[in-house]
C-alpha positions in Angstrom: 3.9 -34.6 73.3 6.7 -34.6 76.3 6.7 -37.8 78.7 3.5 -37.7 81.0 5.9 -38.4 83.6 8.7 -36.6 83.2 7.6 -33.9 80.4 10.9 -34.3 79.1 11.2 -35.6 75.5 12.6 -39.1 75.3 15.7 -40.3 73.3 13.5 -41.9 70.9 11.2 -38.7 70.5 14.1 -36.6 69.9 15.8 -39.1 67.2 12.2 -38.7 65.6 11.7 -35.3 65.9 15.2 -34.3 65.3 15.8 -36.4 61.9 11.8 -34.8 61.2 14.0 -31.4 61.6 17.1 -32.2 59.7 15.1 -33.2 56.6 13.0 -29.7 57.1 16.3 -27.6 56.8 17.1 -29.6 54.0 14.1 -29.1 52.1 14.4 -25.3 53.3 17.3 -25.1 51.1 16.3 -26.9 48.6 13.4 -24.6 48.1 15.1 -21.2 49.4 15.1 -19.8 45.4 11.5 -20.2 45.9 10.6 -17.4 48.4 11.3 -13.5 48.1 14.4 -12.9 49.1 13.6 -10.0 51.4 10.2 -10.9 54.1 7.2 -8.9 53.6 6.4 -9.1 56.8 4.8 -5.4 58.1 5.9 -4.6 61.3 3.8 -6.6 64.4 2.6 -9.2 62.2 4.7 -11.9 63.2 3.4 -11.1 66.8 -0.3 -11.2 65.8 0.1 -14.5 64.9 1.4 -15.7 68.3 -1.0 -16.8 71.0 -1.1 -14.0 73.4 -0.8 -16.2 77.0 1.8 -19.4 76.7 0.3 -22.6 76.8 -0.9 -24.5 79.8 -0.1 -27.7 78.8 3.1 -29.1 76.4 2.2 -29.1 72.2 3.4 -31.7 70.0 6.7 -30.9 68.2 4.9 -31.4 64.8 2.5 -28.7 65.9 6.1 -26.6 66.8 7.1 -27.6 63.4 3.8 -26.6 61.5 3.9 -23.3 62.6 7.3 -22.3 62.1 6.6 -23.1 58.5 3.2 -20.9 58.3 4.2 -17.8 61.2 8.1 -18.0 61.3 8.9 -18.3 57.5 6.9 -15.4 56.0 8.7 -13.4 58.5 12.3 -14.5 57.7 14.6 -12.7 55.2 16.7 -15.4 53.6 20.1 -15.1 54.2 21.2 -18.5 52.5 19.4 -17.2 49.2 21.8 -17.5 46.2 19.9 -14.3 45.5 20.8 -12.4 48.5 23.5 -9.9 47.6 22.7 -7.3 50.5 25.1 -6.1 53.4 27.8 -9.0 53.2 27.3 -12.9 53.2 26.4 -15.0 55.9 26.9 -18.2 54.2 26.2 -21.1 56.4 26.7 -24.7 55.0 26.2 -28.2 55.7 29.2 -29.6 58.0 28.9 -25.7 59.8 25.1 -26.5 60.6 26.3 -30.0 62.1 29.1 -28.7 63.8 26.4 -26.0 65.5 23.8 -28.9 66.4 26.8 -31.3 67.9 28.1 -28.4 70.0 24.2 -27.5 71.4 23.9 -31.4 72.1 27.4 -31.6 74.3 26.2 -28.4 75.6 29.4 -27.5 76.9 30.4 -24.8 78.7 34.3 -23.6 77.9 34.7 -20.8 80.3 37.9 -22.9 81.5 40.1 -25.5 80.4 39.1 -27.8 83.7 35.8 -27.2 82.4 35.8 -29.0 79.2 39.7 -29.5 77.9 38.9 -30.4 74.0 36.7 -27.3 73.9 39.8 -25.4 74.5 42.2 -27.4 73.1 40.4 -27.7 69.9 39.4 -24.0 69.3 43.4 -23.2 70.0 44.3 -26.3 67.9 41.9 -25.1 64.8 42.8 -21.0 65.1 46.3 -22.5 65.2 45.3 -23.6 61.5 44.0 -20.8 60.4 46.8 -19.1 61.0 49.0 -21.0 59.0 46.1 -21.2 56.0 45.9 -17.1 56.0 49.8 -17.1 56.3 49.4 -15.1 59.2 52.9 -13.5 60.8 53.9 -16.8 63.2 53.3 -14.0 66.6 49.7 -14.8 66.6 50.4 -19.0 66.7 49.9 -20.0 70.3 53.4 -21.2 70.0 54.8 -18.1 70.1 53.7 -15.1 72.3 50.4 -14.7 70.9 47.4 -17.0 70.1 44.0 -16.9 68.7 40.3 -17.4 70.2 37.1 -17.2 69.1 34.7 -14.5 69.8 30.9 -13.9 68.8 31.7 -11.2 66.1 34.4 -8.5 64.8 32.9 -5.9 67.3 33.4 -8.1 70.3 36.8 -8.6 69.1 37.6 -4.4 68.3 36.4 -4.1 71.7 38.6 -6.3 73.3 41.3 -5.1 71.3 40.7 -1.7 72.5 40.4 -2.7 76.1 43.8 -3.8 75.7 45.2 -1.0 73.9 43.8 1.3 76.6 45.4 -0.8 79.5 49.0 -1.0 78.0 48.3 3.4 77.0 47.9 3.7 81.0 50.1 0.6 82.3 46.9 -1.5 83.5 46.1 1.3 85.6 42.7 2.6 84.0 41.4 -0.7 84.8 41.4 0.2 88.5 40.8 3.8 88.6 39.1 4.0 85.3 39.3 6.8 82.5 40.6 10.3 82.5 39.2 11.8 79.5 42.7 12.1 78.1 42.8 8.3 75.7 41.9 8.9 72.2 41.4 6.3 69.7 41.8 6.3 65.7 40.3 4.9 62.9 38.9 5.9 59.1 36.3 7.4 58.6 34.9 4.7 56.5 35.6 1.9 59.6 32.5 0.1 60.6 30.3 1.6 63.6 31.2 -1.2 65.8 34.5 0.9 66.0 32.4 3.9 67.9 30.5 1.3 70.0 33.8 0.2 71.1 35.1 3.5 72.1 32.0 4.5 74.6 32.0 1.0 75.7 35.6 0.8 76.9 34.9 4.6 78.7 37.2 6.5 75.8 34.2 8.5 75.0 33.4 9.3 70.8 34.4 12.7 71.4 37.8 10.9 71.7 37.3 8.8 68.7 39.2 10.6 65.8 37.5 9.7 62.4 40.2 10.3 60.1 39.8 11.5 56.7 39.8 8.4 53.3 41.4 9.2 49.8 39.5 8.6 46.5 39.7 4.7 46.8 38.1 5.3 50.3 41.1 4.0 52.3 42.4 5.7 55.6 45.5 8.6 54.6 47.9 7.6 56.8 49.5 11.3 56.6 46.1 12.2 57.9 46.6 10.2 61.1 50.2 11.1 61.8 49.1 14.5 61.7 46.4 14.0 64.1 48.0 11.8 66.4 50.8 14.4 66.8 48.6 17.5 67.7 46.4 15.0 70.0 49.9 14.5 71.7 50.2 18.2 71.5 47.6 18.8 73.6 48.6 16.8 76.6 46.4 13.8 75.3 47.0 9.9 75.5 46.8 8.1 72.0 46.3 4.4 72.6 44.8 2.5 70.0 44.4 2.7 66.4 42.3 0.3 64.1 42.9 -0.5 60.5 40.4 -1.6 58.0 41.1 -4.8 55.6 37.7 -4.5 53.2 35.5 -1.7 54.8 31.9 -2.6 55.0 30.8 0.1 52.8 33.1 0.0 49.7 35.5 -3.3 50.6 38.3 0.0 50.9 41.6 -2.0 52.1 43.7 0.6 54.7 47.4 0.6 54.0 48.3 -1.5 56.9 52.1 -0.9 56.0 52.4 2.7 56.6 49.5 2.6 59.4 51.8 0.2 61.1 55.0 2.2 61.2 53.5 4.8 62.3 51.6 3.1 65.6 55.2 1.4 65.8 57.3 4.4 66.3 54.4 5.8 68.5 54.2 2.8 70.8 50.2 2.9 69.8 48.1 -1.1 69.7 47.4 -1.6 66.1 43.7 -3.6 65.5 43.0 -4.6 62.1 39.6 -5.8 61.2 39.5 -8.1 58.4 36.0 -9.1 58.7 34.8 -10.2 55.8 37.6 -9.8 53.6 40.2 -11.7 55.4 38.8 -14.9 54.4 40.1 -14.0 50.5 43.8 -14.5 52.0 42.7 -18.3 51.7 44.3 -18.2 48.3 47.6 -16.9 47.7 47.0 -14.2 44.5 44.7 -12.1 47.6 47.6 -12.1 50.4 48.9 -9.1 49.9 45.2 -7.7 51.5 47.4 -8.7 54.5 50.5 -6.6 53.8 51.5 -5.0 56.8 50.4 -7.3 59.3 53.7 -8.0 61.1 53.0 -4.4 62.3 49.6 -5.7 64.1 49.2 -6.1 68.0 45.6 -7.8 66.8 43.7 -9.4 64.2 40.1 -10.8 63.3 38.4 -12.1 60.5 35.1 -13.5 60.4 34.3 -16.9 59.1 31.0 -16.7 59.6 30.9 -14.0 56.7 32.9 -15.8 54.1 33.9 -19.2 54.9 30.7 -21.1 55.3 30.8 -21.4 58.9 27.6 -20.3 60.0 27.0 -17.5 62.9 28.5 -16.4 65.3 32.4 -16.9 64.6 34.7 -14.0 64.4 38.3 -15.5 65.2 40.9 -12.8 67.0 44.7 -12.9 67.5 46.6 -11.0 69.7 50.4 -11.0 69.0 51.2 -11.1 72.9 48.2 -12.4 74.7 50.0 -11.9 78.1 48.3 -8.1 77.6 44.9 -9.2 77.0 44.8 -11.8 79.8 45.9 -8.9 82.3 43.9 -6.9 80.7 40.3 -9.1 80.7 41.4 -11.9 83.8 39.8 -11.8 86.8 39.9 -14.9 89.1 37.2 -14.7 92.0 37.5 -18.1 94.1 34.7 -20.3 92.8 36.7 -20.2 89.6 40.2 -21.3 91.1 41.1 -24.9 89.8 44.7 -26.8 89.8 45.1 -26.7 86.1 44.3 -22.8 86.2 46.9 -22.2 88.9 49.9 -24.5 87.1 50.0 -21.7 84.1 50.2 -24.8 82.0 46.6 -24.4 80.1 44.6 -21.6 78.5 41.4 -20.1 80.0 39.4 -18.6 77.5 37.4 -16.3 79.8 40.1 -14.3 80.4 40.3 -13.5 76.0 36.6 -12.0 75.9 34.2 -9.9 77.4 31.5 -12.4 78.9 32.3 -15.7 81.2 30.7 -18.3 79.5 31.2 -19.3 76.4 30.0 -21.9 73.6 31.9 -24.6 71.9 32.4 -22.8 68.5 35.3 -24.5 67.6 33.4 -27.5 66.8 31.8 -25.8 63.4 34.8 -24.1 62.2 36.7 -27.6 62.5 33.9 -29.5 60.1 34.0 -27.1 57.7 37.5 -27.1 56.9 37.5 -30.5 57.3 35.0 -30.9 54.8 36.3 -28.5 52.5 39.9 -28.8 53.1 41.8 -25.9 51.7 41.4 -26.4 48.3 37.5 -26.7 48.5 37.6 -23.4 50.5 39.7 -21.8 47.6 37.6 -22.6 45.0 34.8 -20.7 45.9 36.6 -18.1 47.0 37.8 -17.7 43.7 34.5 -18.1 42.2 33.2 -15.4 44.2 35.7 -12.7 43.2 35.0 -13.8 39.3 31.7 -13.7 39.7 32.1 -9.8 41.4 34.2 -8.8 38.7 31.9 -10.2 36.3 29.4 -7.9 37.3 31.7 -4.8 37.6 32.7 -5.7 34.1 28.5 -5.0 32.6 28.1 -2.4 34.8 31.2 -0.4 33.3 30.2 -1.8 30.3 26.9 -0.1 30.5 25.9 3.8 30.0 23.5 4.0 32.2 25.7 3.0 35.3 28.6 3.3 37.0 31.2 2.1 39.5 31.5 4.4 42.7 34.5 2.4 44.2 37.2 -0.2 43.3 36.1 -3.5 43.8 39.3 -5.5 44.0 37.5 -8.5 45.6 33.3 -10.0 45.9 32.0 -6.2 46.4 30.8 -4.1 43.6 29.8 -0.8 44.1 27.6 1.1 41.7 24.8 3.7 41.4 22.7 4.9 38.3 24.2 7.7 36.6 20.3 9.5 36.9 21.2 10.6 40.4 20.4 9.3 44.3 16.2 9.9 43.5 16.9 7.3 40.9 19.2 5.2 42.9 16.6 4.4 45.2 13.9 4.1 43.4 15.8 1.2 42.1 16.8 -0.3 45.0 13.2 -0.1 46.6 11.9 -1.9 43.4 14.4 -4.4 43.4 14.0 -5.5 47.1 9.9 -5.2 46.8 10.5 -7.8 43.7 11.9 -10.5 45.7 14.1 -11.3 43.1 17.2 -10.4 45.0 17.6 -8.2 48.1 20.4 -5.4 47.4 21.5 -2.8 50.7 22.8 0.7 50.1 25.8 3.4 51.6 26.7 6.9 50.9 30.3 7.3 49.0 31.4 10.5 48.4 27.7 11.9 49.5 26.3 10.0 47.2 24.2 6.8 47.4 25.3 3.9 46.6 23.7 0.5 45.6 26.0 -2.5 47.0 25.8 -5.8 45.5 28.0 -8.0 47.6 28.2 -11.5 46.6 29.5 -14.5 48.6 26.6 -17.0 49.6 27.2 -20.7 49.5 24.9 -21.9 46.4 25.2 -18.5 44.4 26.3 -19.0 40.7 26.9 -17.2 37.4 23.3 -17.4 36.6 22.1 -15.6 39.8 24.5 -12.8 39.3 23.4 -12.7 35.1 19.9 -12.2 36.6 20.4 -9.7 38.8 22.1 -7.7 36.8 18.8 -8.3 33.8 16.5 -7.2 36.5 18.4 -4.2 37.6 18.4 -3.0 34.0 15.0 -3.9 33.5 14.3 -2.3 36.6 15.8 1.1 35.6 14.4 1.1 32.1 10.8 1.4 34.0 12.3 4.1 36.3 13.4 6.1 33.2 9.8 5.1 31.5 7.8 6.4 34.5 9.7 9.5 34.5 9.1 9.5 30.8 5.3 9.3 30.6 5.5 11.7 33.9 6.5 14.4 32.1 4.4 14.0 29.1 1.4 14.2 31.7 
């Protein structure tokens, strides 16, 4: 209970209550194998366990604490779970967690350098690093022209990217006088929706979004776009931004950044590539060449809060001049003026992103790779990608299945050969199990089961169980229909 007089909670209440905390995440993780993957939660239950009015008076924290373990937990799906293989990882670790709670305790707020100078100068200092660990072209280093920030996630990032694309198409004009109708925007087919958001966002409009056609591995043609960006120019229209995918979120497809570069190149058009989850791979050298092309890029981003144990939100985006995206996003109104702004001799991160504020993420990303150094951060890389191609090794191995996509790094593919009926029933059996949680896509027109593995704690003997029960599971599909047709 809070301070009678104060109703705050004291230091020593919150060293109590927050080492009682500490060793409840522990144990959560300790015991996360225990729970089914996916909640089975039904929809407004979670609610109907609330108390309908607030309370009057202040509750204990062990009361807090009691009921996030019997309302909060049946309702989470477990993320961390060395058994979740759905949508992509969102592996959060130890030093990430600590990073998290040490930058809620400063609880700083790095809209500006005056306003906090080692949030910015550390965040600068660590994407600085990054750059050099992914061997990233040396434009995006904040000694040269460019520089990196942090944003929330890859869409914030494609939008900013797009912003900027858009300003340098019109000469920073549509900023003023706004859109025209005539911009127009590229990307594949296959690039994640945050690409569309983007476009109606920034006023381009997804009319003026051209979806431009894959090849059999999935990947953007780049003959495809050359042909559409010249009859878009054709017709009087403005091309201004084209964004590339490194590891599509459907099928991990890689877009030939090479040949998508020269062409945005010779037509003066900003290049985005969105590296999401993938990027992370270029840790280790033998997966590099995922960033082939990049010294064609006028922007970058990569998530490391997919694949690099640094727990959400953390997408990190480089621009190659940033001068564009601070005249494109900056806007000084006087309670924000401050000496250090006005020398030029300091970055403001306000002017990189969409919103004003802005958290000190920095904080996580730099334990985590402190903890892990590179060579702890390319082990498990590695042992992710042999564990993926382990299991795209049974399933090709196997009659019933098949591979619907190359999976040159932690994705894998695959449907049953029985047709999308089957496909689902298997998926809906596998996620009701609890034994793993698997997520879906359409490839081709067909659906697809995606088994995408990249969680901090999963090992050899996860995957080797996932891929019994999957079997298992489709020998009782092929039963059922079976003893269904003897009926």
């Amino acid at each position: 209970m809070p301070e009678a007089d104060s109703f705050h909670m004291s230091s020593e209440e919150f060293r109590k209550h927050g080492h009682a905390l500490i060793d409840w995440i522990a144990d959560y993780h300790a015991r996360l194998e225990t729970f089914p993957v996916l909640s089975r939660a039904q929809p407004g239950e979670i609610r109907a366990a609330l108390p309908p009015e607030p309370p009057q008076n202040g509750e204990s924290f062990d009361k807090m604490l009691a009921d996030v373990e019997k309302i909060i937990l049946p309702g989470i799906t477990h993320w961390q779970s060395p058994n979740f293989f759905a949508f992509f990882p969102s592996n959060a670790s130890g030093p990430g967690i600590l990073g998290d709670l040490l930058s809620s305790g400063l609880g700083v707020q790095g809209m500006l350098w005056a306003t906090s100078p080692a949030c910015t100068e550390l965040e600068t200092h660590v994407l600085d690093w990054l750059a050099q660990m992914l061997d990233l072209p040396g434009k995006f280093l904040s000694s040269s022209t460019g520089g990196g920030v942090i944003q929330d996630t890859a869409s914030s990032a494609s939008l900013c990217a797009l912003l900027a694309g858009r300003e340098r198409a019109t000469n920073f004009s549509s900023n003023r006088r706004g859109c025209d109708g005539k911009l127009v925007a590229y990307t594949s087919a296959q690039a994640h929706s945050s690409i569309e958001k983007a476009a109606q966002i920034a006023g381009i409009g997804r009319d003026n979004l051209r979806l431009i056609e894959v090849d059999d591995a999935f990947a953007m043609r780049p003959a495809a776009l050359a042909g559409q960006i010249a009859r878009d120019r054709s017709a009087g229209l403005v091309p201004c931004f084209v964004c590339a995918t490194v590891g599509t979120t459907s099928s991990n497809a890689i877009d030939s950044v090479p040949e998508i570069g020269r062409i945005c190149r010779e037509q003066g058009i900003w290049l985005h590539v969105d590296a999401a989850m993938s990027g992370t791979a270029a840790l280790c050298p033998e997966f590099r060449h995922i960033h082939d092309g990049l010294e064609f890029a006028d922007s970058y981003c990569f998530n490391p809060h997919k694949w690099m144990f640094t727990n959400f939100d953390c997408d990190c985006f480089y621009v190659a001049e940033r001068a564009a995206l601070i005249k494109t996003l900056s806007i000084l109104p006087e309670y924000l003026r401050n000496k250090a702004t006005e020398s030029g001799a300091v970055i403001d991160y306000r002017d990189w992103q969409i919103p004003l504020g802005r958290r000190f993420r920095s904080l996580k990303l730099w334990f985590v790779i402190r903890h892990y150094g590179i060579e702890g951060l390319q082990h498990h890389i590695r042992r992710h990608v042999n564990l993926a191609q382990q299991f795209a090794a049974w399933v090709k191995a196997d009659e019933q299945f098949e591979l619907t996509a190359p999976a040159p790094l932690n994705l894998v593919c695959f449907r049953h050969r029985h047709g999308d009926e089957t496909n689902q029933k298997l998926m809906d059996r596998l996620n009701r199990s609890g034994a793993l949680y698997l997520t879906h896509t359409r490839l081709g027109d067909r659906l697809t089961l995606r088994l995408c593995i990249g969680q901090t704690n999963t090992e050899l003997r996860h995957v080797r169980a996932a891929w019994k029960r999957i079997q298992e599971e489709a020998e009782n599909i092929s039963g059922d229909a079976v003893r269904n047709s003897v009926a």
